[in-house]
PDB file of N, CA, C and O in Angstrom:
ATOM      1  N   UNK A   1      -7.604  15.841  11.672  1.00  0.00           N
ATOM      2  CA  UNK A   1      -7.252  15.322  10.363  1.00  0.00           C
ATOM      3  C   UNK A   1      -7.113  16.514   9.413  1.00  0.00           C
ATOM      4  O   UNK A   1      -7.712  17.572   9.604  1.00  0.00           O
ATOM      5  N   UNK A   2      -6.165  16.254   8.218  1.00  0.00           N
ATOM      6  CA  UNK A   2      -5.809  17.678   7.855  1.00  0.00           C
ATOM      7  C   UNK A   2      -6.834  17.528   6.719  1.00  0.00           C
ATOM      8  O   UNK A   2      -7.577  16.555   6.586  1.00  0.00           O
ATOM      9  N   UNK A   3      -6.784  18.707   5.842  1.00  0.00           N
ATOM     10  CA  UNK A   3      -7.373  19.070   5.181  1.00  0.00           C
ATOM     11  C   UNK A   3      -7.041  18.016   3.473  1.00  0.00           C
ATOM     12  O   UNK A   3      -7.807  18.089   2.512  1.00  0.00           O
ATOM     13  N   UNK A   4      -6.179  17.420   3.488  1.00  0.00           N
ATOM     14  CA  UNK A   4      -5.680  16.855   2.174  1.00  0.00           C
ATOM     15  C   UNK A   4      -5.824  15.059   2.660  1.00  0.00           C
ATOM     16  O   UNK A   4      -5.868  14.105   1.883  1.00  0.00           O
ATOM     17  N   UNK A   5      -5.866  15.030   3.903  1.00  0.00           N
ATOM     18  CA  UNK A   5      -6.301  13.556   4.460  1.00  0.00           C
ATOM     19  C   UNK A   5      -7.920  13.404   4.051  1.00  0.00           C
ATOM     20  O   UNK A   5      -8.453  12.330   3.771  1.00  0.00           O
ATOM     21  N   UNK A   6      -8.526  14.585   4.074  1.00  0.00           N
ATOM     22  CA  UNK A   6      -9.963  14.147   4.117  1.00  0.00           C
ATOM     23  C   UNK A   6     -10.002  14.356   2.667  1.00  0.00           C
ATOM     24  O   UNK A   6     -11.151  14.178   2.263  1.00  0.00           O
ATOM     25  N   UNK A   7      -9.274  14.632   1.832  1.00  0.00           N
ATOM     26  CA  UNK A   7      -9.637  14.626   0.377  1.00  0.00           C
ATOM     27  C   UNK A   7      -9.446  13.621  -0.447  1.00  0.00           C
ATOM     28  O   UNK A   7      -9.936  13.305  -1.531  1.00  0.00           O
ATOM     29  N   UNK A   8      -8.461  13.067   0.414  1.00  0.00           N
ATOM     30  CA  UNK A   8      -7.912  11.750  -0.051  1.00  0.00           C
ATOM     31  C   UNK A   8      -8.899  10.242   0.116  1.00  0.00           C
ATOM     32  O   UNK A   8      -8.886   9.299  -0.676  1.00  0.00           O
ATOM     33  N   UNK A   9      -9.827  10.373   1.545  1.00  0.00           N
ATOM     34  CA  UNK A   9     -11.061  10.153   1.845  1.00  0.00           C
ATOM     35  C   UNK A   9     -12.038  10.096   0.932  1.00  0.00           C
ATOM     36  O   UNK A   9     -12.788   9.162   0.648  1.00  0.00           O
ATOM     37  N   UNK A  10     -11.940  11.462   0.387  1.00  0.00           N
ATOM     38  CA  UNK A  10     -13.320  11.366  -0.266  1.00  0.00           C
ATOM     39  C   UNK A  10     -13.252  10.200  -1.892  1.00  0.00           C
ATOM     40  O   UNK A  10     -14.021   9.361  -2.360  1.00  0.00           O
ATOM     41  N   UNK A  11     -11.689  10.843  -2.367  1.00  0.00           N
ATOM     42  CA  UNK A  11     -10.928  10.051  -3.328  1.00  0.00           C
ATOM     43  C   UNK A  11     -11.707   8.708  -3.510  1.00  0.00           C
ATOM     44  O   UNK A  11     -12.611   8.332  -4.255  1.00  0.00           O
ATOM     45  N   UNK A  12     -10.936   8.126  -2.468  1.00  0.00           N
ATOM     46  CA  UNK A  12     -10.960   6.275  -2.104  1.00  0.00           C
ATOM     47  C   UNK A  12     -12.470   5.934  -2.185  1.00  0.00           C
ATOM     48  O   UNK A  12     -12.824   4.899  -2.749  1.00  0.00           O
ATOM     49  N   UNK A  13     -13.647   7.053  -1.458  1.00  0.00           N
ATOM     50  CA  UNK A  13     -14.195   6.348  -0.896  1.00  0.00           C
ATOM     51  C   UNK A  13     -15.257   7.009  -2.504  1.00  0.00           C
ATOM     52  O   UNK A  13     -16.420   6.606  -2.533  1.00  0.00           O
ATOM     53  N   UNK A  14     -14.919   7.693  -3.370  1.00  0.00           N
ATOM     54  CA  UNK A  14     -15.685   7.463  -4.447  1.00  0.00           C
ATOM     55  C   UNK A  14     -15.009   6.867  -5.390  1.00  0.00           C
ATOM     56  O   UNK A  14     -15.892   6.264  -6.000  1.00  0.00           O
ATOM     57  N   UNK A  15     -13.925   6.621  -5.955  1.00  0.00           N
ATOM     58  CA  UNK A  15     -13.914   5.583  -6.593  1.00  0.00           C
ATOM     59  C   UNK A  15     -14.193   3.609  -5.928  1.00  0.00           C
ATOM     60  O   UNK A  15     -14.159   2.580  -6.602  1.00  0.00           O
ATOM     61  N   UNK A  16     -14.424   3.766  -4.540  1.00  0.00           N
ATOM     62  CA  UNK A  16     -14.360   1.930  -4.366  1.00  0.00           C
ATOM     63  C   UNK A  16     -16.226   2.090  -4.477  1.00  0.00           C
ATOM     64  O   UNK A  16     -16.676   1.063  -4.985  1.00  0.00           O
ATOM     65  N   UNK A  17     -17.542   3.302  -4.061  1.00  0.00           N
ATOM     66  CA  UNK A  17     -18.690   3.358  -3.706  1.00  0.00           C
ATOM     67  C   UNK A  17     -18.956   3.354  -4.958  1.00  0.00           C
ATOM     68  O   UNK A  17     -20.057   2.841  -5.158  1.00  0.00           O
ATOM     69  N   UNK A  18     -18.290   3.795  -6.161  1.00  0.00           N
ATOM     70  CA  UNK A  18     -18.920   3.857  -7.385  1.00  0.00           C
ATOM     71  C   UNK A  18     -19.569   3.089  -8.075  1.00  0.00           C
ATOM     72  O   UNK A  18     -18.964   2.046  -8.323  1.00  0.00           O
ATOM     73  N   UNK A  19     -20.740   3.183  -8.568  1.00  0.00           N
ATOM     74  CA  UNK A  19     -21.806   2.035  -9.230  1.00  0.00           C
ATOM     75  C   UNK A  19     -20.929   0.891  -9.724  1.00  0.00           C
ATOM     76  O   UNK A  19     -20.861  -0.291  -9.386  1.00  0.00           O
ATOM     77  N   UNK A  20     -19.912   2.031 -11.144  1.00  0.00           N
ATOM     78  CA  UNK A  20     -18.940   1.253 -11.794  1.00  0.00           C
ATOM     79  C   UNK A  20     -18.018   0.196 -11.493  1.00  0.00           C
ATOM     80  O   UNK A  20     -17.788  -0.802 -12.176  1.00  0.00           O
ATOM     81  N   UNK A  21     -17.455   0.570 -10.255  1.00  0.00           N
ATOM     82  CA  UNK A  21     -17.039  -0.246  -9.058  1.00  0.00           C
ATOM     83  C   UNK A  21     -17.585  -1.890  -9.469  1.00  0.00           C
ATOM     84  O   UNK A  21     -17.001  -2.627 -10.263  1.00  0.00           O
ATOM     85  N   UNK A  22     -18.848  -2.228  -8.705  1.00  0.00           N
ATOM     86  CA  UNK A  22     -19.547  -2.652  -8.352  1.00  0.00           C
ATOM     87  C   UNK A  22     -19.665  -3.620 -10.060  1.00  0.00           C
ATOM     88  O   UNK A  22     -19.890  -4.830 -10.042  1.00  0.00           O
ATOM     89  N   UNK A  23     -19.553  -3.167 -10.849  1.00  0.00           N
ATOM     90  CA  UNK A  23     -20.064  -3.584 -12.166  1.00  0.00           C
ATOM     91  C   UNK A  23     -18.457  -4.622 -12.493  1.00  0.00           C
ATOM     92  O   UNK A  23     -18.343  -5.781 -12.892  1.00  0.00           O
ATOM     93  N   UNK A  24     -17.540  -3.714 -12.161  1.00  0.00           N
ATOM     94  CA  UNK A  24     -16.335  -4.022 -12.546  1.00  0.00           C
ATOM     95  C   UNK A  24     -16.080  -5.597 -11.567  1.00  0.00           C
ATOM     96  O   UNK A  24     -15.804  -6.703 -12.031  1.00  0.00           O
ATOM     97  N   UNK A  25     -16.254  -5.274 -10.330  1.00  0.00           N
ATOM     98  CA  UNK A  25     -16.030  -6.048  -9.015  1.00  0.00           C
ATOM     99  C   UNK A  25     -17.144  -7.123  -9.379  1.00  0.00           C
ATOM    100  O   UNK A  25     -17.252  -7.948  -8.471  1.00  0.00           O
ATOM    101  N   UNK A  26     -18.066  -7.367 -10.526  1.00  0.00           N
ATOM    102  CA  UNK A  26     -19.286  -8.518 -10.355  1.00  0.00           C
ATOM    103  C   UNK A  26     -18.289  -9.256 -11.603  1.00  0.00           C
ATOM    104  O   UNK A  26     -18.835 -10.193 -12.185  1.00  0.00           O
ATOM    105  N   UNK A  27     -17.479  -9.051 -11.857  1.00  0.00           N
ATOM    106  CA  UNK A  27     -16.641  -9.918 -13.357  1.00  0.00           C
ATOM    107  C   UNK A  27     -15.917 -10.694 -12.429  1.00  0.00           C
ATOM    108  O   UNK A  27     -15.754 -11.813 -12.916  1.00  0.00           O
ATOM    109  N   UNK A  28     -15.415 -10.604 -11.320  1.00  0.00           N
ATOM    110  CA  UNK A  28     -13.966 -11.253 -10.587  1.00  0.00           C
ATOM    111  C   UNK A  28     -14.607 -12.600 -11.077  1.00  0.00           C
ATOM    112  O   UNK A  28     -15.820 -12.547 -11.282  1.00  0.00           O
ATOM    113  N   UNK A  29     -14.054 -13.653 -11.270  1.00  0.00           N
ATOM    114  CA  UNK A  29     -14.179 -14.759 -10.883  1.00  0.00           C
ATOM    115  C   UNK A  29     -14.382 -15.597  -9.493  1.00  0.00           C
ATOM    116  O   UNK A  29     -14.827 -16.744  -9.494  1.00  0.00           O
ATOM    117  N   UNK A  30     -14.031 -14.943  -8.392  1.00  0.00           N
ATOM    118  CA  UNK A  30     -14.125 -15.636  -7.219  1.00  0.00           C
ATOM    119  C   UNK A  30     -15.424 -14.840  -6.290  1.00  0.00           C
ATOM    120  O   UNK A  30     -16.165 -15.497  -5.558  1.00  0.00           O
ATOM    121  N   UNK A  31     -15.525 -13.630  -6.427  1.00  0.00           N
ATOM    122  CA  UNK A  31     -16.752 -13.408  -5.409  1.00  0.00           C
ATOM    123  C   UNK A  31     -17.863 -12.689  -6.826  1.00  0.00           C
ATOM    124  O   UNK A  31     -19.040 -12.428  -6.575  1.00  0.00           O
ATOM    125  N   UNK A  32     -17.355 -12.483  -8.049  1.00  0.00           N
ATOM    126  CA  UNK A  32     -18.423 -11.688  -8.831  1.00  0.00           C
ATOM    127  C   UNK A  32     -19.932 -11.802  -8.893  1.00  0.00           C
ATOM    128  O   UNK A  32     -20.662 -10.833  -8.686  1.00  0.00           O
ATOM    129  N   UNK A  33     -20.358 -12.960  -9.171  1.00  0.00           N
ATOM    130  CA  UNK A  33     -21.707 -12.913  -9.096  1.00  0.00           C
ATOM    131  C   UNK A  33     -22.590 -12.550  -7.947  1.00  0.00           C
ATOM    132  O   UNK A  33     -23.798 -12.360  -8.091  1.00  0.00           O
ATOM    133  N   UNK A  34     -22.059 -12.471  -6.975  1.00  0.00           N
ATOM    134  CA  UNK A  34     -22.516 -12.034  -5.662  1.00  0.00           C
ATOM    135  C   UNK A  34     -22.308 -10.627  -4.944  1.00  0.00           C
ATOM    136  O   UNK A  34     -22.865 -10.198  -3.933  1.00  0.00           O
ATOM    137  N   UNK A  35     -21.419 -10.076  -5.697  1.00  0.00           N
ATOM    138  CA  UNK A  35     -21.246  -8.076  -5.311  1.00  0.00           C
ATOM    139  C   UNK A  35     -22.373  -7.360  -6.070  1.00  0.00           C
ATOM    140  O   UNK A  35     -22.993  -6.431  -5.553  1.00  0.00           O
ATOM    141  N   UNK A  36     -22.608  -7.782  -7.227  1.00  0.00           N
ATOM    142  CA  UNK A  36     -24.021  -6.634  -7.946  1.00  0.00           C
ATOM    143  C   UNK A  36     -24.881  -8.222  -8.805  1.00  0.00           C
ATOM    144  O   UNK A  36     -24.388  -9.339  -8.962  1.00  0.00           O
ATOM    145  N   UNK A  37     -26.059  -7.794  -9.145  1.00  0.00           N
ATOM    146  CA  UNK A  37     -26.655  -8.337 -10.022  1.00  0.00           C
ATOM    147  C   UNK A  37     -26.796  -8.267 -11.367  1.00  0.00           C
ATOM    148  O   UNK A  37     -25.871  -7.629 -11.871  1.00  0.00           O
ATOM    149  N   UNK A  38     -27.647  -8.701 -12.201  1.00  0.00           N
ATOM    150  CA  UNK A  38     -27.558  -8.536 -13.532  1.00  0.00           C
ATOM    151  C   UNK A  38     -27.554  -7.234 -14.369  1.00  0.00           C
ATOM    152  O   UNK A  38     -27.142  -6.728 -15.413  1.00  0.00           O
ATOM    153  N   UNK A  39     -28.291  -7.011 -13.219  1.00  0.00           N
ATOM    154  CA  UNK A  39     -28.560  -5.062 -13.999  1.00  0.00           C
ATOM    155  C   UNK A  39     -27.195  -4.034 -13.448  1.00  0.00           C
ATOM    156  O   UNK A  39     -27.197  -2.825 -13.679  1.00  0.00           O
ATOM    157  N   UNK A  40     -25.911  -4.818 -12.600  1.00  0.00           N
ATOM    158  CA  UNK A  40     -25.352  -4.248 -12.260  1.00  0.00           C
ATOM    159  C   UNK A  40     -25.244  -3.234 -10.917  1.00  0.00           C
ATOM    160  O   UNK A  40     -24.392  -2.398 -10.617  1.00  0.00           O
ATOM    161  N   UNK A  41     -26.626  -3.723 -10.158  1.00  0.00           N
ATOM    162  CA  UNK A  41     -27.133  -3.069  -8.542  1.00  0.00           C
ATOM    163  C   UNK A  41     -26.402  -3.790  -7.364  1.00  0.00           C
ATOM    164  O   UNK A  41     -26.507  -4.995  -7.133  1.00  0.00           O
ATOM    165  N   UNK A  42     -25.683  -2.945  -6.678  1.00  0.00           N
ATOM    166  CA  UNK A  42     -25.118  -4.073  -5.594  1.00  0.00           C
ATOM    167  C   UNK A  42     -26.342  -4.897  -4.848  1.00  0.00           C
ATOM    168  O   UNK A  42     -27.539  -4.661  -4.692  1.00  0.00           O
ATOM    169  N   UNK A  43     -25.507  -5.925  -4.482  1.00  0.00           N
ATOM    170  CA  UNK A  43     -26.403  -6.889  -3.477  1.00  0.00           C
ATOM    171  C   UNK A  43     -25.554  -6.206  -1.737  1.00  0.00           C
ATOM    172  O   UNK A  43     -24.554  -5.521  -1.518  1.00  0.00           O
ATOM    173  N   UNK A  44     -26.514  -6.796  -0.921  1.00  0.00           N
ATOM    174  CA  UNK A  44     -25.783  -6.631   0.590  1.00  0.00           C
ATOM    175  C   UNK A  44     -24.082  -7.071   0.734  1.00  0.00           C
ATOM    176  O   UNK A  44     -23.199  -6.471   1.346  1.00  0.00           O
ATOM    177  N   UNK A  45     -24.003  -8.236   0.000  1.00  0.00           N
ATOM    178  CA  UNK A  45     -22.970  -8.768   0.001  1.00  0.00           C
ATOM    179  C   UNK A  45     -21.994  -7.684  -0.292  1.00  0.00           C
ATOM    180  O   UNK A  45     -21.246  -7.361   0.631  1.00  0.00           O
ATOM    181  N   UNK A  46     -21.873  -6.987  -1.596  1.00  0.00           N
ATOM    182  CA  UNK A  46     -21.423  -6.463  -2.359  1.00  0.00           C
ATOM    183  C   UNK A  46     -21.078  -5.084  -1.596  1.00  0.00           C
ATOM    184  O   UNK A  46     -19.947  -4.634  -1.781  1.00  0.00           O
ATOM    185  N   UNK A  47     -22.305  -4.102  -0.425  1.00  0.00           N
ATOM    186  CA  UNK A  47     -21.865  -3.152  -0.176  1.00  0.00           C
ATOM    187  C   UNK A  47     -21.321  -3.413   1.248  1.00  0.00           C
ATOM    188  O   UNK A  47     -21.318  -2.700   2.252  1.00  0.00           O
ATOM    189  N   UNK A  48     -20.797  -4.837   0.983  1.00  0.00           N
ATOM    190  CA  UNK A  48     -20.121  -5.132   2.955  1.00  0.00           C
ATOM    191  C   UNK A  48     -18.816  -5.267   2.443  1.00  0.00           C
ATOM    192  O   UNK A  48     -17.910  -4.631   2.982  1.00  0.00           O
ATOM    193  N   UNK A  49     -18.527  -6.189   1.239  1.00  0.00           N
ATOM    194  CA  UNK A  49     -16.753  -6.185   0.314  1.00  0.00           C
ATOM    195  C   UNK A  49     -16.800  -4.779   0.385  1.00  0.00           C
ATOM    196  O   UNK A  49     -16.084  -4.365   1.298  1.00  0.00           O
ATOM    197  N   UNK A  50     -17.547  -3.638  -0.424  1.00  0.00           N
ATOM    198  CA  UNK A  50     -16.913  -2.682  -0.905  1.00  0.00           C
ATOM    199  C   UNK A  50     -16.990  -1.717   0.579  1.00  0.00           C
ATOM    200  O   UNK A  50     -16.481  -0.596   0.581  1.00  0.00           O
ATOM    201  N   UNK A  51     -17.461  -2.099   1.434  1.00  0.00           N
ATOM    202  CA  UNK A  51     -17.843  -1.472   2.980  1.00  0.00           C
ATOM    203  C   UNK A  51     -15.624  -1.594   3.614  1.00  0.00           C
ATOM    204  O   UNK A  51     -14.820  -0.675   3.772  1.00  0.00           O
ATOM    205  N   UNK A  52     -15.440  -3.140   3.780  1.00  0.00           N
ATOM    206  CA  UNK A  52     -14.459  -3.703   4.344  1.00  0.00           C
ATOM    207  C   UNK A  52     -12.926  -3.175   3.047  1.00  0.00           C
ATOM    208  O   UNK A  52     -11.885  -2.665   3.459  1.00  0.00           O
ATOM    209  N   UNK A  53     -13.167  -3.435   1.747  1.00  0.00           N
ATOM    210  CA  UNK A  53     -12.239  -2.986   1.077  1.00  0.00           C
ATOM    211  C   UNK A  53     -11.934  -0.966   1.021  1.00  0.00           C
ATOM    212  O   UNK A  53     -10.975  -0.294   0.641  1.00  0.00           O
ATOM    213  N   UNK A  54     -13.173  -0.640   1.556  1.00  0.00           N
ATOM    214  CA  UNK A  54     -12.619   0.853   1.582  1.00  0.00           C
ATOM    215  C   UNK A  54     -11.901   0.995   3.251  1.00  0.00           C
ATOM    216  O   UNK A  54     -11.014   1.843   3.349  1.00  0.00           O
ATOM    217  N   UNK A  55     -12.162   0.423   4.166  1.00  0.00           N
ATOM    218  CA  UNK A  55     -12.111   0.580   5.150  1.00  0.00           C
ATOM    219  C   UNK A  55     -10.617   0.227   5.317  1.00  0.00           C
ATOM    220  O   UNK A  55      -9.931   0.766   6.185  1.00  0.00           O
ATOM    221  N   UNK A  56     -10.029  -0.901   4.263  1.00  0.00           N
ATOM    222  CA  UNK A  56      -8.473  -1.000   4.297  1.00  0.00           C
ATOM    223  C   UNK A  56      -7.730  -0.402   3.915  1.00  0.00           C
ATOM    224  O   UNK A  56      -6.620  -0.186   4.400  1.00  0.00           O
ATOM    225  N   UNK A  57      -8.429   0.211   2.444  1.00  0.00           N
ATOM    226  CA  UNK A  57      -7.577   1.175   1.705  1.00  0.00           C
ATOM    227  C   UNK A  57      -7.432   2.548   2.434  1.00  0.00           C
ATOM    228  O   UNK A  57      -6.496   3.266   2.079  1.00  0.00           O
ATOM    229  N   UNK A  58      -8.192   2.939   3.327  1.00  0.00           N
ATOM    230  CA  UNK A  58      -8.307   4.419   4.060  1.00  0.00           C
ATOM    231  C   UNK A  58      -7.293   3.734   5.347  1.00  0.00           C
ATOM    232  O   UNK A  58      -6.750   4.713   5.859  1.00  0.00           O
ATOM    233  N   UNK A  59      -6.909   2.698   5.937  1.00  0.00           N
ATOM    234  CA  UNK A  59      -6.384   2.567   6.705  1.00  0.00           C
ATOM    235  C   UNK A  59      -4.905   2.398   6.095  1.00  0.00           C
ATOM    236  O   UNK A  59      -4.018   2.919   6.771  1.00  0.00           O
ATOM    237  N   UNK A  60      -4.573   1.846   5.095  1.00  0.00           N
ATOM    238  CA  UNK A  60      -3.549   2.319   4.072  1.00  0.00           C
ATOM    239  C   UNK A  60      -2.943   3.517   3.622  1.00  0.00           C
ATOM    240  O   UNK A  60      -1.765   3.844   3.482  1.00  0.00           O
ATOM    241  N   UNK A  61      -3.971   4.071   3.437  1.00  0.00           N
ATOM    242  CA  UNK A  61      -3.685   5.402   2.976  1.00  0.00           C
ATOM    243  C   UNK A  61      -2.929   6.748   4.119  1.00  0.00           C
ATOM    244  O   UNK A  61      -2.094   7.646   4.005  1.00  0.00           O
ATOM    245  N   UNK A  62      -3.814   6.200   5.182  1.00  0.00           N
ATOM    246  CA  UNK A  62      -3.523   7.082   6.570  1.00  0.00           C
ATOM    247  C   UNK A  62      -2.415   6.563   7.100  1.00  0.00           C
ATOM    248  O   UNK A  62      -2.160   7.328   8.030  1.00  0.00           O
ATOM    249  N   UNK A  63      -1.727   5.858   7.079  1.00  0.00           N
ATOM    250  CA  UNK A  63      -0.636   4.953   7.682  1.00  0.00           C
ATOM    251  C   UNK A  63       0.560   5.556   6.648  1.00  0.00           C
ATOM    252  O   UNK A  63       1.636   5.978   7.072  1.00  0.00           O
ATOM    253  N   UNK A  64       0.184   5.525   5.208  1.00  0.00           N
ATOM    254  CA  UNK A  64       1.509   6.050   4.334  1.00  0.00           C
ATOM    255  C   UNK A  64       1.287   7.548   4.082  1.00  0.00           C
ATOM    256  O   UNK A  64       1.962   8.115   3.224  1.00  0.00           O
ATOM    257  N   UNK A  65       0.257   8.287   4.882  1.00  0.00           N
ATOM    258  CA  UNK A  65       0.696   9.684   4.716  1.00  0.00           C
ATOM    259  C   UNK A  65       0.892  10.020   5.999  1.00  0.00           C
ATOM    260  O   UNK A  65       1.421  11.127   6.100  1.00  0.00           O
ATOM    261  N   UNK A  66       0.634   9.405   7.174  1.00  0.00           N
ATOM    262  CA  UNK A  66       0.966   9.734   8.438  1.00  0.00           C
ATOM    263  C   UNK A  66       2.663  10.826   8.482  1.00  0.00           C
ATOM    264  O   UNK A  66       3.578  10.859   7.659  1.00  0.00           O
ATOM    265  N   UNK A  67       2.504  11.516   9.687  1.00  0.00           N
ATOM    266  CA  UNK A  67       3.917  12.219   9.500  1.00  0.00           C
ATOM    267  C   UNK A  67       4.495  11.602  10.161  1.00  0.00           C
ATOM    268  O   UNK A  67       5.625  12.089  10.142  1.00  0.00           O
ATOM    269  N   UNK A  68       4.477  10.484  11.021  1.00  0.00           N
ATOM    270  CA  UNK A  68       5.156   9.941  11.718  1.00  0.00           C
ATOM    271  C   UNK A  68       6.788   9.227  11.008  1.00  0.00           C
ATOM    272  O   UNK A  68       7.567   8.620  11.743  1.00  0.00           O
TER     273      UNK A  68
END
């Protein structure tokens, strides 16, 4: 993996791990109350969405910078 793939990595995977994230992602209407709590701390729930949503976006990401 090159050197600008894994930066792009780190990118994704700190803005989706970010507390803020998590604060932002507890407003949705359909899964919010269940990604963080009141104080804004993820729940399990919360670091398995943000587990599965980074895991798409890095599979996204690698697919549209691929050289293929």
């Amino acid at each position: 993996m090159a050197l600008s793939k894994k930066i792009v990595q780190l990118i994704i995977f700190f803005i989706i791990a970010n507390p803020v994230m998590y604060k932002i992602t507890s407003k949705l209407p359909v899964i919010g109350g269940r990604v963080a709590d009141s104080t804004g701390r993820p729940t399990q729930f919360g670091v398995f969405v943000h587990a599965l949503v980074f895991v798409l976006v890095s599979m996204l990401a690698m697919k549209m910078t691929s050289n293929k």
